[in-house]
C-alpha positions in Angstrom: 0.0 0.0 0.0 1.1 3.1 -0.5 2.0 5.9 2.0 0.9 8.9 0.4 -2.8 7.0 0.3 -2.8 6.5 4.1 -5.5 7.7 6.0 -5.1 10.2 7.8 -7.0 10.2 10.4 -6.1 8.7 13.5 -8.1 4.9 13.0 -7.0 1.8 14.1 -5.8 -0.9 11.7 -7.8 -3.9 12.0 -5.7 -5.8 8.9 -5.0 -4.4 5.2 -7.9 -3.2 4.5 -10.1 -2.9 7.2 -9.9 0.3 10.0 -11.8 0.9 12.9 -12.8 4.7 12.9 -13.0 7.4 16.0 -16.7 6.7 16.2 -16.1 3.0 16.3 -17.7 1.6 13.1 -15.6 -0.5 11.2 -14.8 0.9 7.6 -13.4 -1.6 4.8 -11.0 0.5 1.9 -9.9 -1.2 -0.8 -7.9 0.5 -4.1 -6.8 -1.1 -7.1 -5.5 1.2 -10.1 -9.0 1.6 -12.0 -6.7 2.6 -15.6 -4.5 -0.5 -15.0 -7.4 -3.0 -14.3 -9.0 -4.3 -17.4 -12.3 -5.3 -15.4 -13.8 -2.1 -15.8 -13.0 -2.1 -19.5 -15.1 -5.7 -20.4 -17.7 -4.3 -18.3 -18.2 -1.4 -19.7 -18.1 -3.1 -22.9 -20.6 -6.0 -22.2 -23.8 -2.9 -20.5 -23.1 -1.3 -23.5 -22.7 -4.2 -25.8 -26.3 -5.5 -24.2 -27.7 -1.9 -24.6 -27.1 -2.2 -28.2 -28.5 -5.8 -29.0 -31.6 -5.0 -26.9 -32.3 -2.0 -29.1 -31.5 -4.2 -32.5 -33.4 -6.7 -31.2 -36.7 -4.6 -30.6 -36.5 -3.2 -33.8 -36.5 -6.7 -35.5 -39.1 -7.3 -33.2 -41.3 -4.2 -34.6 -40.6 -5.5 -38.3 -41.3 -8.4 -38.0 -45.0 -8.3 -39.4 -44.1 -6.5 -42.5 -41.3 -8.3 -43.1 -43.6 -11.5 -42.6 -46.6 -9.9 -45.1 -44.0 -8.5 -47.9 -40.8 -10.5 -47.6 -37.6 -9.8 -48.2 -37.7 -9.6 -51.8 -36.0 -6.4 -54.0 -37.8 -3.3 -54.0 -40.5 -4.3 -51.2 -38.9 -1.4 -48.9 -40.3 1.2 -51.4 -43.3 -0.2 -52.3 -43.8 -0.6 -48.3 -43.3 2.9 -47.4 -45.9 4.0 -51.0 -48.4 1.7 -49.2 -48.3 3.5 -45.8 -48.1 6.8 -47.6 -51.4 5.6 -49.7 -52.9 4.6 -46.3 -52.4 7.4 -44.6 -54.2 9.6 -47.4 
């Protein structure tokens, strides 16, 4: 551990990591070099990687009926969005 991180107020250490305070609660510090540590990194990377297959995933979702009615087939896109546009008049 490094000195300069000390606490500096007068506690007791229990062990490494754990100090018993003035007003005798027990108080657990723990520091790890958050640039150095690659956990944050692949967590980070897994909310947002869920984030983004939850939104692709609800969009296939809303498709899905047109894509069931019309098909994937050349051109359908266009003549989808005419069809709503007719429908709408």
């Amino acid at each position: 551990m490094d000195n300069r991180n000390q606490v500096t107020v007068q506690n007791a250490q229990i062990s490494n990591n754990i100090y018993m305070g003035d007003d005798g609660i027990y108080r657990w510090m723990y520091e790890f070099h958050m640039m150095k540590n690659p956990v944050i990194l692949f967590t980070v990377w897994k909310v947002l990687g869920m984030s983004a297959a939850i939104i692709a995933l609800f969009g296939f979702v809303i498709s899905l009926p047109d894509v069931i009615r019309y098909g994937f087939r050349n051109g359908n896109l266009r003549q989808l969005s005419r069809r709503k546009e007719i429908a709408d008049i």
